[in-house]
C-alpha positions as CSV (number, residue, x, y, z in Angstrom):
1,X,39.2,119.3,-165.7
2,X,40.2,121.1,-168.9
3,X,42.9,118.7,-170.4
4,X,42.2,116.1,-173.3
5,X,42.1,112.2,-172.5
6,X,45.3,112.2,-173.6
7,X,46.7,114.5,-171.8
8,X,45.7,113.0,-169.1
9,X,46.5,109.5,-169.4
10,X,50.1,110.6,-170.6
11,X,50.8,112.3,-167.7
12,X,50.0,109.6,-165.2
13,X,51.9,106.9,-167.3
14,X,54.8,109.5,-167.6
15,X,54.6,109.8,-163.4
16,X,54.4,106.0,-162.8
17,X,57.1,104.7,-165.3
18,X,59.6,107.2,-164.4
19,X,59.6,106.3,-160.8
20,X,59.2,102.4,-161.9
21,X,62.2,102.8,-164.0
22,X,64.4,104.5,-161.3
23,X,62.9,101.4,-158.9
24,X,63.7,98.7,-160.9
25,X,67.2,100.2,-162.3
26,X,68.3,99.8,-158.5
27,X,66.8,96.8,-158.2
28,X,68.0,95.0,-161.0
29,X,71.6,96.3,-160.1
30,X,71.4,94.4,-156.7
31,X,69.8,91.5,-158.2
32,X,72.7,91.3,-160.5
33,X,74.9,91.6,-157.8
34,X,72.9,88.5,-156.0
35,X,72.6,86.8,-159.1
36,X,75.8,87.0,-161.5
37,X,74.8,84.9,-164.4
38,X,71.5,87.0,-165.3
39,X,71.6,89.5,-167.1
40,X,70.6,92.8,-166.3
41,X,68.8,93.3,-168.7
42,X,66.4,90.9,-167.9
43,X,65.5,91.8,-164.9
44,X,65.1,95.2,-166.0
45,X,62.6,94.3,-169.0
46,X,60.7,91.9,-166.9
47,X,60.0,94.5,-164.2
48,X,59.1,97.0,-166.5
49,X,57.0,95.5,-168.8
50,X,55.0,93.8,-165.4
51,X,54.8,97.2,-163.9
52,X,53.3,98.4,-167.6
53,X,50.7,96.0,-167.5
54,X,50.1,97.5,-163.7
55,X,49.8,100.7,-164.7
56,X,47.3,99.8,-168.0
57,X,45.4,97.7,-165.4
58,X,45.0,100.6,-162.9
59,X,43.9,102.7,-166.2
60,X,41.3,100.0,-167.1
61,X,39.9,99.9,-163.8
62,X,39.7,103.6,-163.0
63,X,37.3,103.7,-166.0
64,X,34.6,102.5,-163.9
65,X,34.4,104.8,-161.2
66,X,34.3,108.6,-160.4
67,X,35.1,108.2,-156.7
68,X,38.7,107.4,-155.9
69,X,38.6,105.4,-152.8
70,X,35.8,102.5,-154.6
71,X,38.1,102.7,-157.4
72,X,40.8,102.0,-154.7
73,X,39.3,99.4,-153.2
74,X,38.2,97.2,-156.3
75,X,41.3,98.0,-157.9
76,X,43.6,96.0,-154.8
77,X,41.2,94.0,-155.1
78,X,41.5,92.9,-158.5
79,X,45.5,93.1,-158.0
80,X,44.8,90.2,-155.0
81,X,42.8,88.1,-157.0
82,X,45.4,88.0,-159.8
83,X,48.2,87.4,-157.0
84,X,46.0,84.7,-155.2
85,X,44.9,82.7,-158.1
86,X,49.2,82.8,-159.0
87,X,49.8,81.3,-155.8
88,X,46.8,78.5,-156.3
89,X,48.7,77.6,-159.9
90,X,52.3,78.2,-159.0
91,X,51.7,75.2,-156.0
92,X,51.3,72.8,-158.6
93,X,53.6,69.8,-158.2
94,X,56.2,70.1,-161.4
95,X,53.6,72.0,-163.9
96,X,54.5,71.2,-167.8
97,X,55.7,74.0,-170.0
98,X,52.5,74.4,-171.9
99,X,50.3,74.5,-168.7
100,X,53.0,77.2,-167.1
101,X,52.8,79.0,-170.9
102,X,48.8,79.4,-170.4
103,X,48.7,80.2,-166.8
104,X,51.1,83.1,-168.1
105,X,48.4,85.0,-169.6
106,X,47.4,86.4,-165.8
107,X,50.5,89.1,-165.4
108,X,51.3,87.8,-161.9
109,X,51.9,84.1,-162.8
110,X,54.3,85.3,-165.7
111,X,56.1,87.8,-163.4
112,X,56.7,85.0,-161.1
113,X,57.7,82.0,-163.4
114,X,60.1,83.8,-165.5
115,X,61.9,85.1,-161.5
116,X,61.7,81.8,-160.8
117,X,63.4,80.5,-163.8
118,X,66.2,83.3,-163.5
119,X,67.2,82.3,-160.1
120,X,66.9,78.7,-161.0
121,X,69.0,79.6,-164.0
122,X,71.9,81.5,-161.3
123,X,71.4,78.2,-159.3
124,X,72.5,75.3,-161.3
125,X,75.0,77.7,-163.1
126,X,74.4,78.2,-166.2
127,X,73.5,81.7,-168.1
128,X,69.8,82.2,-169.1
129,X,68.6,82.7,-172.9
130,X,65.3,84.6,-172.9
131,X,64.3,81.6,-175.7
132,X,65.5,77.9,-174.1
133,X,63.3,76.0,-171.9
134,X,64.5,76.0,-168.5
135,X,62.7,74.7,-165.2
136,X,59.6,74.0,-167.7
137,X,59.4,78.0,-168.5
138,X,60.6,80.3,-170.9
139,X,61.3,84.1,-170.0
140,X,60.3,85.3,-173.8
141,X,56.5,84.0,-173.0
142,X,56.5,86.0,-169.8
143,X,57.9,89.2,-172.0
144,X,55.0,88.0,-175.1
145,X,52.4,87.8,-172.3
146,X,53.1,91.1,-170.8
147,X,53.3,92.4,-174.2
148,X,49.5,90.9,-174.9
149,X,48.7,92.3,-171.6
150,X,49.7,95.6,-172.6
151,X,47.5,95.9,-175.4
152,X,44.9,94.6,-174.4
153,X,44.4,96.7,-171.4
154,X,45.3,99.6,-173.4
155,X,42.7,98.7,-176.2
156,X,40.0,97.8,-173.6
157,X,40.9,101.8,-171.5
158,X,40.4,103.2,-175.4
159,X,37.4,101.9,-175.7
160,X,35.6,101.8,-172.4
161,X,36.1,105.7,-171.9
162,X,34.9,106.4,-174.4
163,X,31.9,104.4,-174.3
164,X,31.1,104.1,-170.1
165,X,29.9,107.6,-168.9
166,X,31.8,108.5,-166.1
């Protein structure tokens, strides 16, 4: 290929956040719109830092094959799995705070509770605080989850390539 591992990864994450970023910048502007008392900003970092763990995912997974459509294939369907087993925990009849806090550590769960607690914050009008408990959820253990997410997937890509012949 004739570029450094770097190089390479860098470019791909460069490609994929900037169009994330532009994505989510409109997005967040008409959620704001939808939802007055959230701040943009929160919707902002919450997209992002989901769409981070994404990308580190994707990089994780692309380790393990050389052809792209297999790679393709087990990489939706390790997004699904994350996504289904989300919807299996998020059905739960009133969930406490520390069960919602561990399911969190799956990116999908966390994505979804702290939305949830936004609009639920916009609903019974009050204005969110990424700290207070609200609807048994806080939004800074989503954003501390994705953050652990982050590394680890990044730690775990490190590694792997360099260690799994591909």
């Amino acid at each position: 290929m004739g570029m450094s591992t770097f190089t390479y990864y860098f470019t791909w994450f460069i490609r994929y956040f900037a169009v994330f970023l532009v994505i989510h910048l409109i997005g967040s502007g008409l959620l704001v719109v939808a939802f007055p008392r959230v701040n943009f900003g929160y919707f902002l970092l919450v997209f992002i830092l989901f769409d981070l763990v994404l990308i580190f995912q994707a990089f994780f997974i692309q380790i393990f094959f050389t052809r792209a459509k297999i790679g393709i294939v087990f990489g939706l369907l390790f997004f699904v799995l994350q996504y289904v087993v989300s919807f299996v925990i998020s059905t739960s009849d009133n969930p406490t705070l520390q069960a919602n806090q561990a399911a969190s550590i799956i990116p999908h769960i966390g994505f979804i509770l702290s939305l949830r607690t936004m609009v639920y914050a916009d609903s019974v009008r009050t204005s969110i605080v990424l700290t207070e408990e609200l609807n048994n959820y806080t939004i800074s253990t989503a954003i501390i989850l994705f953050l652990f997410n982050i590394a680890l997937y990044l730690l775990l890509t490190w590694y792997l390539d360099q260690v799994v012949p591909n």
